[in-house]
C-alpha positions, 0 to 999 in steps of 0.5 A, a space after each residue: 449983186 453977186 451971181 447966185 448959186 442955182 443949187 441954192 434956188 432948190 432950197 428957196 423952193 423947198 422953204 417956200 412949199 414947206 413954210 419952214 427950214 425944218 420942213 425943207 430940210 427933211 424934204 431935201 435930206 439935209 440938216 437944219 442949218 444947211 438949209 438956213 445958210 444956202 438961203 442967206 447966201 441966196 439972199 445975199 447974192 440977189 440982195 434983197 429979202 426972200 422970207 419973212 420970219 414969223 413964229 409959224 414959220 416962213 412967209 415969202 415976201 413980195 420979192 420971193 413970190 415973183 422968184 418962185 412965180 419965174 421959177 414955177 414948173 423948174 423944180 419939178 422938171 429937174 425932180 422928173 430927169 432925175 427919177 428917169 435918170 435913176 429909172 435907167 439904173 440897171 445896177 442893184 448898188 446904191 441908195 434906195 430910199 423906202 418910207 413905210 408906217 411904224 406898224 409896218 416897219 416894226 411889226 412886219 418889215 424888218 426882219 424881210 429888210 434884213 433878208 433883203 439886204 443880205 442878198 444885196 450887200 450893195 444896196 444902201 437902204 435908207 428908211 424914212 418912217 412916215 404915217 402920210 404918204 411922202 410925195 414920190 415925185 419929188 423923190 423923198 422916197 423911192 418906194 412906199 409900202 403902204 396900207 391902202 384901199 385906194 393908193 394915189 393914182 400917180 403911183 404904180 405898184 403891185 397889191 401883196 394882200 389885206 391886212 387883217 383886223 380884230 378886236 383882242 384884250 389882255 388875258 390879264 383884262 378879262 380876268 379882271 373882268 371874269 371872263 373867259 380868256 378863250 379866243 373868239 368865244 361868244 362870251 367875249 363879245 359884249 362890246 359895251 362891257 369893255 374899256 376901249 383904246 381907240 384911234 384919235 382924231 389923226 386916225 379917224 380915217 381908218 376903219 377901226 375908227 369907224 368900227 369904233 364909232 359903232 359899236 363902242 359907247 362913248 364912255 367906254 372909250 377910255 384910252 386914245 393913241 395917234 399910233 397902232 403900235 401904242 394902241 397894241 401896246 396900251 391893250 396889252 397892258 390891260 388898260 382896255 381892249 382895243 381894235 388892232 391889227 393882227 400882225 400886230 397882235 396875233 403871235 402875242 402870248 398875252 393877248 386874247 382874240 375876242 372875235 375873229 377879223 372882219 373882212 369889212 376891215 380888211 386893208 390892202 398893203 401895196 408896194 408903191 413907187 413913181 413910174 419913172 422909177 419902175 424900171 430902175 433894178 433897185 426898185 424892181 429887186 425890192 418889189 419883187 422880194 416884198 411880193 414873193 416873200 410877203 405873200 407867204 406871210 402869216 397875218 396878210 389875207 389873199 
C-alpha cells in the first residue's frame, strides 16, 4: 500500500457530500477530470474501493464510509483556518470570489463591479452565478449578494434596501388587446383579462409566485420560466404580462407599468459573507462599495 496524499482526502470528501465528480468539481474549482484522477490515485494508494459508480451518481462503499466517518469534523477544521487565515488579509489584492443571481448580475451589478474593480486594479474578481445560496463555510464564495427577507443566520452583512416588484406588459400586448399603453391607469388593472408569465415550480418560493396564485386564473397562466430574467424577456415579447421586477423592467421602452410596486412584495437585498471573512480588506472594500454605491440606486426602496 502506498502512502496517500492528504490533499486528495479533500476530494474524497467533496465527491461524497456532493454524490458526483461534477458536483465536487464545481465545490473545489476544479475541472472534472482532475477530480476523477486524485480519487483513483487516492484509491489506488489505500488499495481498496471508495466509490460506487451508479448512473446517479456516486455511492460510497463500506470502505468509504468508515474513511469519512474517521475524517468527520477534518474537512470543516481546515475550511475555518483557511477563512480566518483570509479573514487576517489586510491587502486590497487577490482573489475575491462573489456569487449572486442572474437577475442581480445582469440587471443591476456589472456595471458597479466594473467600477469597482477599476478602483482595485489588484483585486481579481471571480463571479460565481448561482440562484441557491452556495455554502460560504466552505468558502465557495466570499460573498453573496442576495435577495432575502431572512438571510441564513450563520452569515453576517449589511441589508442595501427592497427590491421592488410590478406587474408590466408590452406596449405591443395591450395594443393587441385595445388597451391603453398608459403606466398604472386604472383601466389596466384587470388581471384575469391577461395571458401571464409566471415563476415555475423552482420559483414557487418567491412572492411573485404567491401573487400569482392569487389573483391570476389558471388558465391565464400561459408561459412559465425558471428565471426572471427569461420572465422579462418573455413579457417583453408580447407573450403575456408578467410580475417582474423593476430593475428589471422599469428603464424598458417597451414595457408599460400596470400598476404601481406592492410593498408586500418588497425583497430585501443583502451583502452577505462568513464571520470569518468579515475583517478581511477585500470583503470589507467590496461591501462598503456595494452599500454606498447601491443606496443611491434607482430601482431599490429604503
Amino acid at each position: 500500500m502506498q502512502e496517500a496524499d492528504w490533499d486528495d482526502l479533500k476530494y474524497f470528501l467533496a465527491v461524497g457530500q456532493s454524490g458526483s465528480l461534477a458536483g465536487a468539481a464545481r465545490a473545489l474549482h476544479v475541472n472534472h477530470s482532475t477530480v476523477l484522477r486524485r480519487l483513483a490515485r487516492l484509491e489506488d494508494a489505500l488499495g481498496t474501493l471508495l466509490f460506487e459508480r451508479h448512473a446517479t451518481g456516486y455511492a460510497m462503499t463500506p470502505a468509504g464510509e468508515a474513511l469519512a466517518q474517521r475524517l468527520a469534523g477534518v474537512g470543516e477544521q481546515i475550511d475555518a483556518a483557511q477563512r480566518q487565515l483570509s479573514g487576517l488579509d489586510s491587502q486590497l489584492s487577490g482573489p475575491l470570489r462573489v456569487t449572486t443571481t442572474d437577475t442581480l448580475l445582469g440587471g443591476l451589478l456589472m456595471p458597479l463591479l466594473a467600477e469597482f474593480r477599476a478602483l482595485h486594479p489588484r483585486i481579481q474578481l471571480q463571479l460565481v452565478v448561482n440562484n441557491s445560496f452556495l455554502s460560504l463555510s466552505r468558502r465557495e464564495a466570499d460573498v453573496a449578494i442576495r435577495p432575502a427577507n431572512t438571510p441564513p443566520e450563520y452569515l453576517v452583512g449589511r441589508r442595501i434596501g427592497r427590491l421592488q416588484t410590478a406587474p408590466y406588459a408590452a406596449r405591443s400586448y395591450l395594443q393587441q388587446l385595445g388597451l391603453p399603453a398608459m403606466a398604472d391607469s386604472p383601466a389596466l388593472a384587470d388581471w384575469p383579462a391577461y395571458d401571464w408569465v409566471v415563476p415555475d415550480e423552482a420559483l414557487s418560493h418567491l412572492t411573485q409566485s404567491r401573487w400569482i396564485r392569487e389573483h391570476v386564473p389558471e388558465p391565464r397562466r400561459v408561459v412559465s420560466a425558471d428565471s426572471l430574467v427569461a420572465m422579462a424577456d418573455a413579457v417583453r415579447h408580447g407573450m403575456g404580462a408578467g410580475m417582474l421586477l423593476c430593475l428589471l423592467a422599469g428603464d424598458d421602452p417597451a414595457l408599460v407599468r400596470l400598476a404601481p410596486p406592492d410593498a408586500a412584495m418588497d425583497t430585501d437585498l443583502w451583502v452577505l459573507t462568513h464571520p470569518d471573512l468579515r475583517h478581511s480588506a477585500r470583503v470589507r472594500a467590496l461591501g462598503d462599495f456595494l452599500h454606498e454605491r447601491l443606496r443611491q440606486g434607482r430601482w431599490l426602496a429604503g
